[in-house]
Structures are given as C-alpha cells and as structure tokens.
C-alpha positions in Angstrom: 12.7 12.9 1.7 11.9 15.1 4.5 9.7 18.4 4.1 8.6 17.2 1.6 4.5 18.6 2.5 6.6 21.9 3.0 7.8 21.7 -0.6 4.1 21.2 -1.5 3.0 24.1 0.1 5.1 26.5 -2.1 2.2 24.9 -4.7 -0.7 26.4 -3.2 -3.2 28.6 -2.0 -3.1 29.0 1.2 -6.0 31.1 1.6 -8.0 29.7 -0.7 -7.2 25.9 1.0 -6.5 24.5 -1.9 -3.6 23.4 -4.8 -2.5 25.2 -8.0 -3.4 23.5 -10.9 -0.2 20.7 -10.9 0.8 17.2 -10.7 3.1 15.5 -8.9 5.5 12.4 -10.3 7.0 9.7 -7.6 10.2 7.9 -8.2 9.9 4.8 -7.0 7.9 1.8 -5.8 4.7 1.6 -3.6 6.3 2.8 -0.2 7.6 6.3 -1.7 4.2 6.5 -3.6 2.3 6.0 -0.2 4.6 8.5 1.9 3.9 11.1 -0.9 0.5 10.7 -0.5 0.7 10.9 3.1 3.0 14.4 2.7 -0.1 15.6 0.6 -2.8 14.7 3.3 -0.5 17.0 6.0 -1.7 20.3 4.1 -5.4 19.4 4.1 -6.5 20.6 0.8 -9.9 19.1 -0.8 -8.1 19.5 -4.6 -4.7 17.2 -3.6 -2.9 16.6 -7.1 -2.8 13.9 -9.5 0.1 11.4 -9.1 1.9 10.1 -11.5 4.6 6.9 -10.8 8.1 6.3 -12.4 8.1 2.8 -11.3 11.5 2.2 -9.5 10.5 0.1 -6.9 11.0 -3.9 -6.5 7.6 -5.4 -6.7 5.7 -2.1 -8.4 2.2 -3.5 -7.6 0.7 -0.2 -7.7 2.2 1.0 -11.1 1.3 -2.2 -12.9 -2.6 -1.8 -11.3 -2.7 2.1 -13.0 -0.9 1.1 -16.3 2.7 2.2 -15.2 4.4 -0.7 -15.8 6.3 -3.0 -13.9 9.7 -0.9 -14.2 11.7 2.1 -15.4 15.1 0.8 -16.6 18.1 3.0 -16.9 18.1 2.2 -21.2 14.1 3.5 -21.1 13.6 7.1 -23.0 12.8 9.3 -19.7 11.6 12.4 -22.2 9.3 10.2 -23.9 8.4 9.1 -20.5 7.5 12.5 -19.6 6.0 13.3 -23.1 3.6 10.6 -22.6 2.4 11.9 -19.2 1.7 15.2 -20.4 -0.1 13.9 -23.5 -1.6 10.7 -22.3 -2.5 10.4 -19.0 -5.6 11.0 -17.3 -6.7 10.8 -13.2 -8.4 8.0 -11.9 -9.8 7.4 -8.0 -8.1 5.1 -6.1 -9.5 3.2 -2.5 -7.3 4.0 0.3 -7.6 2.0 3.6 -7.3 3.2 6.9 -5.9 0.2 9.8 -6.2 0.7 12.9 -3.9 -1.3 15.4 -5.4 -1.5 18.6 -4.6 -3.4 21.9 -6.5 -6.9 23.1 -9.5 -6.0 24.6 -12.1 -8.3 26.7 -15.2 -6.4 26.0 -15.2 -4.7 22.4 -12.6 -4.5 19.9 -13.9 -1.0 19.0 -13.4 0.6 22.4 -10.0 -1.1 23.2 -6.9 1.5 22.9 -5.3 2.3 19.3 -1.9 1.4 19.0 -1.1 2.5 15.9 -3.0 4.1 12.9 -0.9 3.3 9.2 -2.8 4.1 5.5 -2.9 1.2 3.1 -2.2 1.7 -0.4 -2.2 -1.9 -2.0 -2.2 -4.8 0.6 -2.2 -5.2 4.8 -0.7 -8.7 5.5 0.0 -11.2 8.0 2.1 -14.1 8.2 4.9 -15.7 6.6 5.0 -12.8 3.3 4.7 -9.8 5.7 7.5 -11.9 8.4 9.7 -11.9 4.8 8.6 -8.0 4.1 9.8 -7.2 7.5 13.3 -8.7 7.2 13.6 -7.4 3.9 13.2 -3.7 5.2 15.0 -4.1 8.4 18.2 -5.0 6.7 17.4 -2.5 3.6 17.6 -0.4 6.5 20.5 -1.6 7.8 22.4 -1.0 4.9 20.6 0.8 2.1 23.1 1.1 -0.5 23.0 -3.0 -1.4 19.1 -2.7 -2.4 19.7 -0.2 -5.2 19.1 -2.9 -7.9 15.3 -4.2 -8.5 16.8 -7.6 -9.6 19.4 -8.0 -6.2 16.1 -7.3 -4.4 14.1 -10.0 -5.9 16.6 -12.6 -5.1 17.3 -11.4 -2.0 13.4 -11.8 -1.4 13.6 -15.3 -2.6 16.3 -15.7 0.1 14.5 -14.6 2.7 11.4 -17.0 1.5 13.3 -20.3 1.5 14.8 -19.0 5.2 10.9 -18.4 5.8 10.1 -22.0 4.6 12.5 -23.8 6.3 12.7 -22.3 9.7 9.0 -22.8 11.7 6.8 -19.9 11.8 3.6 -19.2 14.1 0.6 -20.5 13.8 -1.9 -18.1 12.2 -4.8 -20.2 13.8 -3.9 -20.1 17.3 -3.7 -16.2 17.1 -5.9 -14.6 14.9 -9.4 -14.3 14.4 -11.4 -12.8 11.1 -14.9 -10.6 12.0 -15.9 -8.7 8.9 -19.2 -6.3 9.1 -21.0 -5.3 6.3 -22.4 -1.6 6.5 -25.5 -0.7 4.4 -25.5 1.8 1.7 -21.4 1.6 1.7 -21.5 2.6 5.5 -22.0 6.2 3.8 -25.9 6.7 5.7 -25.2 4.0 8.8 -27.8 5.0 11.4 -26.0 4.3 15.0 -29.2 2.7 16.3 -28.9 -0.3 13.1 -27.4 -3.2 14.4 -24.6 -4.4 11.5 -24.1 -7.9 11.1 -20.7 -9.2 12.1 -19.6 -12.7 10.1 -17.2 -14.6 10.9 -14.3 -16.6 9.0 -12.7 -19.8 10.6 -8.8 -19.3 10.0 -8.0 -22.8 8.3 -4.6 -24.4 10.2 -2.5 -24.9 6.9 -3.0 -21.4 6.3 0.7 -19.5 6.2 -0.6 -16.0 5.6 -4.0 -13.7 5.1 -3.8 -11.0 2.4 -6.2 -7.9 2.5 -5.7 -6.4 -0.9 -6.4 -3.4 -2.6 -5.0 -4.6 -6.2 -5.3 -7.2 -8.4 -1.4 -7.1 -8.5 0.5 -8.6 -5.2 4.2 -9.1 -5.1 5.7 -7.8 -8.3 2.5 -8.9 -10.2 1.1 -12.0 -8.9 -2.7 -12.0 -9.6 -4.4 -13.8 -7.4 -7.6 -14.7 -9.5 -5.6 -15.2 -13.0 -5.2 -13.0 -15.6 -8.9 -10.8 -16.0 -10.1 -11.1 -19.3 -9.6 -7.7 -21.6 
C-alpha cells in the first residue's frame, strides 16, 4: 500500500497540474477506499480521477450507497465486472468531511490546539460501535491474516458486541456535549462579522453511541430511516 500517490503521479501532468484522462478501481472496503482517496489529495490536482470500488471489505457501506454492491465473492465473473465499469458507470460527487480533533479548551473550542485532523468518508462515531470498531482493528492489526474472510469478520464483530454489552461502558452524558452552527448560504459567502447561531442538543443518558453519517448505509447496510422509497 505504500507510494501509492507516487504510482499516481506516473498518471499525470505534472506541468500542466493535473491527471490524464483515467480511473482508478479500489479493492476493498471503505478504509482502503478512503486512504486512496487521501493518496490522490497528496498530488494536488483540481481533475483527481473517478473511483471505482470492488467491494471487498466487511461492512461495504460506501459501495452499497454508490450501487456497488454489498460484496465481490470469489464465484462473481471479474471480466464482467470490469466490462460493466467500462460500459456502465458514470461519476457522481460525493461529500467528504473534514474532523478536527482538538484539545479541551476553557474559552473557545475554535482556538483550542488541534490534535489530530482525519477525513470522513461514511460515518465519525462515538461510543459503544466505535469502542467495538477500535478492538476490531487493533487485533486485525494484531494479526491480519485471520480477517481475510468478510463472514469471520462479521461474527467476530458480533463478538466483540455482546463483550461490549456485557462489560460497562462510559457514559456518553457525563462527557460529551453536541453544539451544531448553521452557516448561511452553505457557509460558501459567511461574512466574519455575521454572528452564526450555535444550537444545542441535550445528550440523552440511555444513549450508547452518536453517529454522524454521511450514508444512508451504516454497518454492512443498516439504514437508519428504513428502506427510501424507489
């Protein structure tokens, strides 16, 4: 996985700042989609290509969102696969999210030092579901070659859940606040002297996790709001 923006570049115009005329297809799930992505913003071109997704991952949120399906199995016709993107296919725009981690603060959240800057694809979570995404990828870390299967890593997801369930977890309540601001015009003409209204959401005490979601797909294609009519 490595270079991979350096691979890129052998696709481009370098003087002229920009991309041949090529697309690019990702092997996996949602993670390698989003480090792709990230390898493409490292060159800086305004023309980055389109992205297609063999959906390998475990959950495959963001395949199932752009009409990818919810998996690539090993008895699936690839060439027809490939036929179809060449034929079929077309680009669409997708919202990408910029977090921005910073450290407690008494006087403004917005002047307070960043910790840590990540891009969000499909969701930003916390509590109990991102506590059970972390110990998923520590120990797929651990050991990579026993999460090669989608099905081993749904049930060892479900594992992880009843460990989550059973064992206590923190109390989203006592430790996190919601402030959302809504910017006119999209934020895209905010004068700096317009005061935005910030409004604030009480953080319920039976609630076990908060979801910020770019999809109507979460965790291997929950919908949140039902299925949407056609």
């Amino acid at each position: 996985r490595p270079g991979l923006a350096n691979f890129l570049g052998k696709f481009c115009d370098h003087k002229q700042h920009r991309f041949y005329n090529m697309r690019v297809l990702v092997c996996g799930g949602g993670g390698s989609v989003g480090w792709a992505l990230s390898e493409i913003d490292k060159l800086g071109y305004s023309n980055p290509p389109a992205i297609g997704i063999l959906p390998l991952g475990t959950g495959n949120d963001l395949a199932r969102t752009l009409g990818w399906g919810g998996g690539f199995d090993a008895s699936d016709d690839l060439l027809q696969f490939l036929v179809h993107i060449k034929n079929d296919v077309h680009p669409v725009d997708v919202d990408r999210w910029k977090v921005v981690v910073r450290s407690p603060a008494v006087d403004s959240t917005d002047s307070a030092p960043v910790v840590k800057e990540i891009i969000m694809n499909n969701y930003f979570s916390l509590g109990i579901d991102a506590a059970i995404a972390m110990k998923f990828h520590q120990k797929r870390e651990e050991n990579p070659a026993k999460f090669s299967s989608r099905t081993g890593n749904m049930v060892i997801y479900a594992m992880l859940g009843v460990e989550k369930a059973i064992l206590p977890s923190s109390l989203l309540e006592d430790n996190v606040t919601i402030t959302t601001r809504t910017f006119p015009n999209n934020g895209n003409s905010l004068d700096a002297n317009v005061k935005v209204p910030v409004h604030h959401a009480k953080v319920q005490s039976d609630w076990e996790g908060i979801v910020i979601s770019n999809l109507p797909n979460y965790q291997a294609g929950h919908i949140f709001w039902g299925n949407p009519n056609p």
